[in-house]
C-alpha positions in Angstrom: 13.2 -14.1 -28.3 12.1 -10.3 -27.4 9.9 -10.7 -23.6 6.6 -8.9 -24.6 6.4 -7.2 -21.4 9.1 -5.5 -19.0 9.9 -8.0 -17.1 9.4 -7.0 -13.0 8.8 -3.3 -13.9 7.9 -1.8 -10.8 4.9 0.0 -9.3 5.8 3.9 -8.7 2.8 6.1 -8.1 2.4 9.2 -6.6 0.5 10.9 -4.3 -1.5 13.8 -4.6 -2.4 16.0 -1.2 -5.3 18.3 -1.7 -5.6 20.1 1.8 -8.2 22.6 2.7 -6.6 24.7 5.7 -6.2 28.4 6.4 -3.6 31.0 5.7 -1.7 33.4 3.1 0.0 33.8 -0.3 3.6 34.8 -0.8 5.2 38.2 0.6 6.4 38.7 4.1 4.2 40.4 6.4 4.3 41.1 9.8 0.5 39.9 9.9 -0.6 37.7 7.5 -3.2 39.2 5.1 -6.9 36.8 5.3 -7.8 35.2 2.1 -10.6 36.2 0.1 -14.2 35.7 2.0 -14.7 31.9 2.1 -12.2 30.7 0.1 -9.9 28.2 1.5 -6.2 27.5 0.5 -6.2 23.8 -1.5 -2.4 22.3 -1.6 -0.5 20.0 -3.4 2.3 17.1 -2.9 3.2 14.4 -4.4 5.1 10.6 -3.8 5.6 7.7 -5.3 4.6 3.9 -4.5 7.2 1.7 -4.9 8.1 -0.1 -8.6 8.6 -3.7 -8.8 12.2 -4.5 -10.4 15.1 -2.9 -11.3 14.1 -2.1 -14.7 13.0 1.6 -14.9 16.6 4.2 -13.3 14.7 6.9 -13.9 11.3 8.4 -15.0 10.3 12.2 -15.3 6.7 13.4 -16.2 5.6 17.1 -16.0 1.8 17.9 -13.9 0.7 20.5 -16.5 -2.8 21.1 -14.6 -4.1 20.1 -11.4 -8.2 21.2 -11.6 -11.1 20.5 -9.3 -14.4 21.0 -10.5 -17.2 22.4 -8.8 -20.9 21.2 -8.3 -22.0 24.7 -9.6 -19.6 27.0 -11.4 -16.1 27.4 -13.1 -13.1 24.6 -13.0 -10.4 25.8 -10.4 -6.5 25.7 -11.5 -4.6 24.1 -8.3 -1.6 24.8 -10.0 -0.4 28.4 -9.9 -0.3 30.6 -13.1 -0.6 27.2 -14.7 2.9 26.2 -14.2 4.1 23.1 -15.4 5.9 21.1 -12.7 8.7 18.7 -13.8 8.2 15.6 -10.8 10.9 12.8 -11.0 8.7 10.2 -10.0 10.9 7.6 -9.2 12.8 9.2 -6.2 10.0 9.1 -4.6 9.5 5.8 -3.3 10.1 6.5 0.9 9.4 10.3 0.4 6.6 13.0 -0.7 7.1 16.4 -2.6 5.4 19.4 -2.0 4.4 21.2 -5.3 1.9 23.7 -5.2 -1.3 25.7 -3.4 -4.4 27.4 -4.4 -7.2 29.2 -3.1 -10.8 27.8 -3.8 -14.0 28.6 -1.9 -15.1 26.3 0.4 -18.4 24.0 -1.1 -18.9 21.0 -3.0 -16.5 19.7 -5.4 -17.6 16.9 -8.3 -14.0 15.6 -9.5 -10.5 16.4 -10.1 -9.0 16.4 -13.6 -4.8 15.8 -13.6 -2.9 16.9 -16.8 0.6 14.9 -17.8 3.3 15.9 -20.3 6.4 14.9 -21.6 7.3 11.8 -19.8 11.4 10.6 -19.9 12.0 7.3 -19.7 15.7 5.6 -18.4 15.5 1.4 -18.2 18.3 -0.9 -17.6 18.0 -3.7 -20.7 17.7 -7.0 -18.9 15.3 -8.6 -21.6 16.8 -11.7 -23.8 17.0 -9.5 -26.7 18.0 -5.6 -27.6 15.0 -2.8 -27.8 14.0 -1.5 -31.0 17.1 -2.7 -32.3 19.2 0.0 -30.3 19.2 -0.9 -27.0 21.4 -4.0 -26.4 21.2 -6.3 -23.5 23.0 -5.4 -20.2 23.0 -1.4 -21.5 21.1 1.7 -19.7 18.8 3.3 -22.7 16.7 6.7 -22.5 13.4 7.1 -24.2 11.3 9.7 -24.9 8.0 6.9 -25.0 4.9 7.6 -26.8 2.1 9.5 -25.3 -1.3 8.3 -25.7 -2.6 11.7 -25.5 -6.0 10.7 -25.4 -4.9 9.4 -21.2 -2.9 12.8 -20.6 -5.8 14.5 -19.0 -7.7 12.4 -16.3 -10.7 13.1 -14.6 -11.6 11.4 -11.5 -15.7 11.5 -10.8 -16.2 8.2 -8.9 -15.2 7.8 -4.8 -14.1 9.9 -3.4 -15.8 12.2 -5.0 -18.2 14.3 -4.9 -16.5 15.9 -1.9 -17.4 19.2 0.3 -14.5 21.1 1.2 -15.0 23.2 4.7 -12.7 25.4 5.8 -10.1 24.4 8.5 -10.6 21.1 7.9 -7.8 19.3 5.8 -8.8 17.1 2.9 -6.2 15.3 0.8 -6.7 12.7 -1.6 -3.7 9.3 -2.5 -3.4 9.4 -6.5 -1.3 5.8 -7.6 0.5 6.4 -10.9 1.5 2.5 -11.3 4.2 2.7 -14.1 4.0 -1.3 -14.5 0.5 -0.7 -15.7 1.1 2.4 -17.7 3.9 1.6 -19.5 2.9 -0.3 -22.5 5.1 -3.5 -23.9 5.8 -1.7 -26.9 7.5 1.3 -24.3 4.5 4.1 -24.7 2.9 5.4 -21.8 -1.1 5.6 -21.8 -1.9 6.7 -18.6 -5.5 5.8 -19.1 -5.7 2.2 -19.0 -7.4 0.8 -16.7 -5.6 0.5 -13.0 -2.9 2.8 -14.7 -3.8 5.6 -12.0 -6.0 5.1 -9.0 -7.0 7.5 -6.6 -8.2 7.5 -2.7 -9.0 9.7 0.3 -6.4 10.4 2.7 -7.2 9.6 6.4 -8.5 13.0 8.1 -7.0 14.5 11.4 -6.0 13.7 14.1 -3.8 11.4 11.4 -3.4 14.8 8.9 -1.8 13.8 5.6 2.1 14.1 5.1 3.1 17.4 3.3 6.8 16.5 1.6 9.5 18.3 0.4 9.9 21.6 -0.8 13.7 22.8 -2.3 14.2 26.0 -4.0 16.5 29.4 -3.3 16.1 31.9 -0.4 15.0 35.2 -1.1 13.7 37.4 1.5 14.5 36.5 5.0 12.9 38.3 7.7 14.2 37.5 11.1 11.9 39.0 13.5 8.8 38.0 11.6 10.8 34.5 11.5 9.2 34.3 7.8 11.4 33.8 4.5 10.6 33.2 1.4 12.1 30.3 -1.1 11.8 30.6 -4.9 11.4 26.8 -6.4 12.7 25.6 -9.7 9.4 26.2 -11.8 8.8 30.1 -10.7 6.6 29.5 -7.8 7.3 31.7 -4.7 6.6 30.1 -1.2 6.4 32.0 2.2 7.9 29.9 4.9 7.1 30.3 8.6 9.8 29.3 11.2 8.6 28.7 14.8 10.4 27.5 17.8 10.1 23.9 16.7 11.9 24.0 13.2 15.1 23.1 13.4 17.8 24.2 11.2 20.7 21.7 9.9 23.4 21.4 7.7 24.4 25.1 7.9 28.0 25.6 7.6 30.1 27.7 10.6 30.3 30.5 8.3 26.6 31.4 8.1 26.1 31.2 11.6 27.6 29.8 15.0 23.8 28.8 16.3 21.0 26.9 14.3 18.7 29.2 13.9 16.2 31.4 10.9 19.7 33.8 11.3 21.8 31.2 9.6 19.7 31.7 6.1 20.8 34.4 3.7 19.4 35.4 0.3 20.5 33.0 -2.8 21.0 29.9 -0.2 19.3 26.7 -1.4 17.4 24.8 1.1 15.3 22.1 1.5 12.1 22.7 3.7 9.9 19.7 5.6 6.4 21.3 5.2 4.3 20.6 8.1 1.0 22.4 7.8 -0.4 25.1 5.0 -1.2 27.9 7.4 -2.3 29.8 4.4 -2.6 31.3 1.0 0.5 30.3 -0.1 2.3 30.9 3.4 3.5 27.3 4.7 4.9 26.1 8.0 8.7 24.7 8.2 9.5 21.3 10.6 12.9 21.8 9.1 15.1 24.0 7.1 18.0 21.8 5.8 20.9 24.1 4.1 21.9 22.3 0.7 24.3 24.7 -0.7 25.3 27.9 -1.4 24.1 29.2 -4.9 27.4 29.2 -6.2 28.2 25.8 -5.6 28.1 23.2 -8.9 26.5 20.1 -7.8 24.3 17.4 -8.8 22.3 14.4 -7.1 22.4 11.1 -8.9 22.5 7.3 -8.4 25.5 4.8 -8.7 24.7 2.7 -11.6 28.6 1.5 -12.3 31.8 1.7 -10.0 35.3 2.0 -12.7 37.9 -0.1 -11.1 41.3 1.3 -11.1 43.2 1.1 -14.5 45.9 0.1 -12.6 47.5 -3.8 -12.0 48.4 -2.5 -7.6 46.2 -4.7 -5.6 43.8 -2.6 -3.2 43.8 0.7 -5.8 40.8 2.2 -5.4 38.5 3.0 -7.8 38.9 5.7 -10.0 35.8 6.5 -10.5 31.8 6.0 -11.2 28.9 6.3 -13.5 25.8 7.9 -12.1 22.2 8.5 -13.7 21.6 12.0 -13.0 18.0 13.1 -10.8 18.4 16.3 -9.4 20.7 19.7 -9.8 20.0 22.2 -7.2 20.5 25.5 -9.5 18.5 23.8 -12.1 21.4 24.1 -14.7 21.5 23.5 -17.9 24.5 21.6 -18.1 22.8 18.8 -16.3 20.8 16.4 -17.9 18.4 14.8 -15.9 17.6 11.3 -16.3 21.2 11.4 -18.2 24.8 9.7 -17.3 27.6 11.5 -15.8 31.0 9.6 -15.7 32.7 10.7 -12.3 36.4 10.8 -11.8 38.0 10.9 -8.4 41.2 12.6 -7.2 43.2 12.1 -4.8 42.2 15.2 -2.9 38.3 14.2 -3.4 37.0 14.3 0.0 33.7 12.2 1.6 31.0 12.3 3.7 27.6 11.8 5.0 24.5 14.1 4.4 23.6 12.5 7.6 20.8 15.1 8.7 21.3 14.7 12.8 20.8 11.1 12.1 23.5 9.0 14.5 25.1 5.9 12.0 24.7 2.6 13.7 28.5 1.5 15.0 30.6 0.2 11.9 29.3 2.3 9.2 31.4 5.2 7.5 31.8 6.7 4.0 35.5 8.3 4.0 37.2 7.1 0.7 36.6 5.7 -2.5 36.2 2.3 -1.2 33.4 3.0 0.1 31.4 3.5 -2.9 28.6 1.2 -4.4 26.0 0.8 -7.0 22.9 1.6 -5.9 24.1 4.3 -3.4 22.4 8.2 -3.7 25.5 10.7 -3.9 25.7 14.8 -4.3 28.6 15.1 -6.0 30.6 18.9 -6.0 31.9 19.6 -9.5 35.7 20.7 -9.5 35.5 23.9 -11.2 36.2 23.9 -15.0 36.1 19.9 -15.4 32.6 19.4 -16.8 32.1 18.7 -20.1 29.1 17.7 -21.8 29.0 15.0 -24.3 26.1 15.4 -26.2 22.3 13.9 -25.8 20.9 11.6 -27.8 17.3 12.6 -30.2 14.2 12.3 -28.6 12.4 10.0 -30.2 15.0 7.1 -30.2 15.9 4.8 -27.9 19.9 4.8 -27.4 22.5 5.8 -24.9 21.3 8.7 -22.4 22.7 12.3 -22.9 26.7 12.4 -21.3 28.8 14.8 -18.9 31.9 14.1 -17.5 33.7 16.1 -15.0 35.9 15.8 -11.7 34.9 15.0 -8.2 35.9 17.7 -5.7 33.8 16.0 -2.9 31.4 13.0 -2.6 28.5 13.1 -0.2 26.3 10.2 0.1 22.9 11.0 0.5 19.6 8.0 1.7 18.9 5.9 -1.1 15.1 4.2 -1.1 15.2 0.6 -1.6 11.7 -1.7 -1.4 11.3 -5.3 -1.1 10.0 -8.3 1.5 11.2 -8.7 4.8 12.0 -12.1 5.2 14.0 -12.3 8.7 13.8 -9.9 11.6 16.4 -9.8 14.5 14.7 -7.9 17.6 18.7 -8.4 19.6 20.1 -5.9 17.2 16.9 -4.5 15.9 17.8 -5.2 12.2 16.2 -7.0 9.6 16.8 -8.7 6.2 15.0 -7.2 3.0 14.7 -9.6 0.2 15.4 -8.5 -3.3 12.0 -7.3 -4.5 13.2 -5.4 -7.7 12.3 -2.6 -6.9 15.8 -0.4 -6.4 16.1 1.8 -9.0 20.0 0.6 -9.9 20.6 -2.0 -12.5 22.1 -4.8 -10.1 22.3 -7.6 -12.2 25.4 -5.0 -13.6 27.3 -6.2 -10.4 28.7 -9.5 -9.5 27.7 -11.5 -7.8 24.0 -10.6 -7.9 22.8 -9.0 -5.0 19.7 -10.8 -3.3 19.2 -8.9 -0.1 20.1 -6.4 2.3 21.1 -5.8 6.0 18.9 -2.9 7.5 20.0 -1.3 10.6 17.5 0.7 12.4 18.1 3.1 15.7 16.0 5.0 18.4 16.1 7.6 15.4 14.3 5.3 12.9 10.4 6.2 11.9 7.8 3.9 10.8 4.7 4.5 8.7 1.6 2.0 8.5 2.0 -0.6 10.7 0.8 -2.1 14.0 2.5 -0.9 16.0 4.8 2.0 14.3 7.7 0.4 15.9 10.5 -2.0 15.1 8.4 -4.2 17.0 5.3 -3.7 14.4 7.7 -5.5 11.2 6.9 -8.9 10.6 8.3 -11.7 8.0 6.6 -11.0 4.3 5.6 -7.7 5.2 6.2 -5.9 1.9 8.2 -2.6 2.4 9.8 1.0 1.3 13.6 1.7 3.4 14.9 5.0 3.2 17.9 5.3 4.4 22.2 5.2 3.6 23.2 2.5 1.6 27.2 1.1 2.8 29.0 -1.5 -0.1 29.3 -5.2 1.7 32.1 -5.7 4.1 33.3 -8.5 2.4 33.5 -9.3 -1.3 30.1 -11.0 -1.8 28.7 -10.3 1.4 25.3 -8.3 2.0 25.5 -4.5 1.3 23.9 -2.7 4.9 21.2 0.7 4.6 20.6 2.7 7.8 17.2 3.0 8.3 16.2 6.1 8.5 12.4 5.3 7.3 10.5 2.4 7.0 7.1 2.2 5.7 4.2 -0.5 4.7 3.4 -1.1 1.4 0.9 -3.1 -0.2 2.2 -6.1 -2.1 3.4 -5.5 -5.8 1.5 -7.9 -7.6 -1.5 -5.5 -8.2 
């Protein structure tokens, strides 16, 4: 018999930063031009709580409008010229994005209203019985889900608000999108039922809220003012101050022989670490990362299937894997996202590690096809002229995911987020054990045997978020939480698969 409800189906949820600061809007000055008398720049992020199974691979909803409301006057749009902005929610368990800013003038504000659209739904089938008669057991289905659109627009009027926003002083507010509570046991999504979406203040400074993410195309670059500015995928246009504490990494010898704001040329994609909103659009960079240049085909996507070798030589390595698609740099069109890509590997593919400055614990290494498995984050380089797509399935059935095929020219394996319970902690080796909690957006039960845990390995380099203190020493048995970090296959065949922490942080237990 059918399960009425999705069995473990995690608890994503995303995070919302409103912050009041100070600053500018998008074209490269030598002095910043002030904002409008007593308005103050209002910005936006967004993350996601963990989910609580292995159910839901991947799930895409578009923020259509972002508006606060205030006490006396017109609504404000937070969200620039209106802009819809597509948010993969579920690779954003360990991690925040940056989306947007606005200016508003400083006073009392009475709510904030959030518009959704178009929500894309990916689940691994591990009910008793197929889905709407199309979506067998054991298979990896795509839905476009029913939208209650009555729950598309929400408006928050309760705590925290009514708030007074004052300039130079941040304000940013937590907003949980739970997908075990908005996703319906018939599959629709109705955002407004009740603990669906919550929403809470963010601590203020001296603990100022976490700013994300921010990928998109260089455009102007202006080395003396040590400004650029980045284009992202939905049309918005970002100044980006350097100073002498951003670092630069990834940049290949060819662009430059020092990290530096002299490595970045225009049509480069980078992704920027946002520290602070200095103003009207203009934003501060901890970190410029290079991705690739913007002729490069490549796309970011999640091992859900290793294919063995077709061959009967013991130790062949695999000749390939199947990956549900999240991300595609140029924003092509010949990726679908939230689709399947069937990988094949050469013998000339080459590996590595997106490792960021971050030193592997001893033991650890990602040089070859063996080194592949489920679960693990990859950017994978397109060999020219091998893509093919394979058509997509109609929108309003459930059934197999749109398909691509191409060849691998290289494999680069990128931190995966994995949450679950501690439930041993080694302070000799600084390591701990992370019980299966569900929540790893990979369909395990498709591996055998089942995997039940993991090894985490942190270093000196490892950060920790929410607990007491944020130290290796702060973890305790039961505590319930997000890893992101590199994810290595076990060493031996039914042993534990290891992730290299490079973030750990608290959550609050799934059964909420």
């Amino acid at each position: 018999m059918m399960r009425k409800t999705l069995p473990f189906l995690f608890v994503p949820a995303m995070m919302i930063l409103l912050l009041a600061g100070c600053g500018s809007n998008s074209n490269l000055t030598s002095s910043p031009v002030p904002p409008s008398a007593g308005t103050v720049p209002v910005s936006i992020s967004m993350t996601d709580d963990p989910p609580a199974g292995v159910t839901v691979l991947f799930f895409q909803v578009n923020l259509t409008d972002a508006t606060l409301t205030p006490a006396t006057g017109s609504p404000v749009s937070l969200l620039n010229n209106n802009t819809p902005i597509q948010i993969d929610v579920t690779q954003l368990q360990a991690l925040s994005a940056f989306l947007s800013t606005a200016d508003i003038a400083a006073g009392p504000y009475n709510s904030l209203s959030l518009t959704f659209a178009s929500p894309q739904l990916v689940i691994f089938n591990q009910s008793d019985a197929s889905i709407a008669g199309t979506c067998a057991v054991g298979s990896v289905c795509q839905l476009t889900p029913a939208f209650d659109n009555n729950s598309s627009t929400l408006a928050f009027t309760s705590s925290p608000f009514p708030v007074t926003v004052s300039a130079n002083s941040p304000l940013g507010f937590l907003i949980d999108f739970h997908l075990n509570t908005v996703i319906q046991s018939d599959l629709s999504v109705n955002l407004g039922v009740t603990g669906g979406v919550t929403i809470s203040e963010l601590p203020p400074a001296p603990a100022p809220p976490h700013f994300g993410f921010l990928t998109g195309t260089v455009g102007t670059v202006s080395a003396s003012n040590n400004q650029f500015t980045l284009q992202t995928p939905w049309g918005r246009t970002f100044t980006i101050d350097t100073t002498s504490s951003t670092t630069f990494s990834d940049f290949p010898s060819s662009a430059c022989t020092t990290p530096g704001i002299d490595c970045l040329a225009q049509g480069q994609i980078v992704q920027v670490q946002v520290s602070s909103v200095v103003g009207f659009g203009t934003l501060t960079a901890s970190q410029v990362q290079y991705v690739q240049a913007a002729t490069a085909q490549t796309v970011e996507g999640t091992i859900i299937r290793v294919i063995p070798s077709n061959t009967n030589i013991a130790g062949a390595p695999p000749m390939g894997m199947v990956m549900i698609l999240h991300w595609n740099p140029t924003n092509a069109v010949g990726f679908p996202l939230g689709g399947q890509a069937e990988v094949s590997l050469a013998n000339n593919t080459t590996y590595s590690i997106d490792a960021n400055g971050f030193t592997m614990p001893s033991g650890l290494s990602f040089t070859s096809a063996f080194s592949l498995t489920v679960g693990q984050n990859v950017t994978v380089t397109v060999d020219p002229g091998s893509l093919n797509n394979h058509g997509t399935n109609g929108p309003w059935l459930w059934g197999p995911p749109g398909s691509i095929s191409f060849i691998a020219s290289a494999v680069e394996l990128e931190p995966s987020q994995v949450t679950g319970t501690i439930t041993a902690t080694d302070s000799s080796t600084t390591s701990f054990t992370l019980g299966f909690g569900g929540p790893f957006f990979a369909p395990w039960p498709m591996v055998s045997p089942h995997v039940v845990s993991f090894n985490v390995m942190t270093t000196g380099q490892t950060s920790y978020t929410g607990f007491n203190p944020d130290t290796f020493s702060g973890l305790a048995t039961n505590d319930f939480v997000s890893v992101n970090g590199w994810l290595f296959p076990p060493a031996t065949s039914g042993g534990t698969p290891t992730l290299a922490a490079q973030s750990v942080v608290m959550r609050q237990s799934p059964w909420f």
